[in-house]
C-alpha positions in Angstrom: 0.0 0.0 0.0 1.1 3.6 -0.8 0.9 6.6 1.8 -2.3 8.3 0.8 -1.6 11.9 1.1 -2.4 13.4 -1.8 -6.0 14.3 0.0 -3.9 15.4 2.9 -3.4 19.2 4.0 -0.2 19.8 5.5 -1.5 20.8 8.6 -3.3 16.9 9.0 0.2 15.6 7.8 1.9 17.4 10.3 -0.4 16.3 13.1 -0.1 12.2 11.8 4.0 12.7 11.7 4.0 14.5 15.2 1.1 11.7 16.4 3.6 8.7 15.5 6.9 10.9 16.6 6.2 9.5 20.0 7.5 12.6 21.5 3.9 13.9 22.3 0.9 12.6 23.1 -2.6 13.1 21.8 -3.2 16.4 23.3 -0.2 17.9 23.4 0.4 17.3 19.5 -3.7 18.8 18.8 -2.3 21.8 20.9 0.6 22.4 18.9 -1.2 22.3 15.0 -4.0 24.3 17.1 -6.5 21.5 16.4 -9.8 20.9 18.5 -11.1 17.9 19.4 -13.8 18.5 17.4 -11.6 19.0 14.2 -9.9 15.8 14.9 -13.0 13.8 15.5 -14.0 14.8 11.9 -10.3 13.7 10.4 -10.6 10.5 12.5 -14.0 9.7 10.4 -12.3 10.7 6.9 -10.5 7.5 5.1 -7.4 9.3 3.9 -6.8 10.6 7.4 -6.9 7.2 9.2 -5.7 5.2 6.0 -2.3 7.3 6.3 -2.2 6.8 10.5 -2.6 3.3 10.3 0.0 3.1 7.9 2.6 4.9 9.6 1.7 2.8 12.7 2.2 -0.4 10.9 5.2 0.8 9.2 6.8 1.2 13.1 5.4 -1.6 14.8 7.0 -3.5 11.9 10.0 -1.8 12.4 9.9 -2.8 16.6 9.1 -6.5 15.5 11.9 -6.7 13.3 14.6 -4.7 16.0 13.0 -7.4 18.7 13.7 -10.3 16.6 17.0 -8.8 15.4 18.1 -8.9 19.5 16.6 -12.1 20.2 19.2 -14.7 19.8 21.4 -12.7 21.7 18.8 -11.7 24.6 18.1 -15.9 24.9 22.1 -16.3 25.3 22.4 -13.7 27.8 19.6 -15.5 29.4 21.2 -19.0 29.5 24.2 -17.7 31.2 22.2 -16.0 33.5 20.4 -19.5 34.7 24.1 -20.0 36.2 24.3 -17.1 38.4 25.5 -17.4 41.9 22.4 -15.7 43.0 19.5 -18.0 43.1 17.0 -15.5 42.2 18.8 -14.4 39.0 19.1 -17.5 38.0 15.3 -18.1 38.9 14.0 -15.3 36.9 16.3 -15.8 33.8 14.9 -19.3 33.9 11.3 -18.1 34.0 12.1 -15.6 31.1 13.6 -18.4 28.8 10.0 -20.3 29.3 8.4 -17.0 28.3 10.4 -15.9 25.9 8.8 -17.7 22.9 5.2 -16.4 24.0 6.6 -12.9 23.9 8.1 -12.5 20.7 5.0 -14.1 19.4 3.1 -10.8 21.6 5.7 -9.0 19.9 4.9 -9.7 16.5 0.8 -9.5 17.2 0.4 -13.1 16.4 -2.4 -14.6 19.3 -1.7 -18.6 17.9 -4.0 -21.1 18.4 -2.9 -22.8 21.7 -3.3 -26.3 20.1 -1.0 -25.5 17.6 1.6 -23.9 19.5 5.0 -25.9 19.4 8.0 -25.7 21.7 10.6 -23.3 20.3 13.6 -24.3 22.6 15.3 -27.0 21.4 16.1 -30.1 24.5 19.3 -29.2 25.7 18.5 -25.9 26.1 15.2 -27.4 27.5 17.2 -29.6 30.2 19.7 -27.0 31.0 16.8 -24.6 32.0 15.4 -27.3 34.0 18.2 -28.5 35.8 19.4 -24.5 36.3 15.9 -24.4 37.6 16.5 -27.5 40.1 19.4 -26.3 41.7 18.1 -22.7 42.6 15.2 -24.9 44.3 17.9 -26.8 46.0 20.2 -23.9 47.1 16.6 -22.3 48.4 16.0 -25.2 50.8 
């Protein structure tokens, strides 16, 4: 799909790149471009208007999803190291974040999968590691 701003004045244009900026919110970017709330109720209903804002949102949670999964492999390594810190409740959490970590790059990427379909994304020696990590910071608890 192509930006559609052809329809666009600049002022609208200026409020979408200041709106997906992220250096304002809502209210502080109206008061800047000196748009009401009524006036921005009306673009919100016009096509071109939200057509352009959802793609410039798309375009950076696209952007997010690919930086995440760019940092992944070396987020899940830091991780596994972390299972053999000398304190038991690094080791604990870093543990617990392994076992999450598939479910959150999935959260990450806006996929909500089909719980009968989901597979195991850690292979079984990182599995087994994790688990015996996780066995021995029960142990050194006791």
């Amino acid at each position: 799909m192509t930006e559609p701003k052809d329809k666009l004045s600049s002022k609208q244009l200026g409020v979408i790149d200041d709106l997906v900026g992220g250096e304002m919110d809502e209210k502080a970017v109206l008061a800047v471009h000196r748009v009401s709330m009524n006036d921005y109720g009306q673009w919100l209903e016009q096509t071109d208007f939200t057509a352009l804002l959802q793609f410039r949102l798309d375009t950076m949670r696209r952007s997010a999803i690919l930086l995440i999964a760019a940092y992944a492999p070396k987020a899940a390594e830091t991780l596994l190291v972390l299972t053999r810190d000398k304190k038991p409740e690094v080791a604990r959490r870093a543990c617990l974040d392994i076992l999450t970590m598939p479910q959150a790059l999935s959260d990450a990427g806006n996929e909500a999968p089909d719980k009968a379909t989901i597979e195991p994304h850690i292979d079984t020696q990182t599995a087994a590691e994790v688990l015996a990590a996780m066995a021995q910071v029960r142990r050194k608890t006791k």
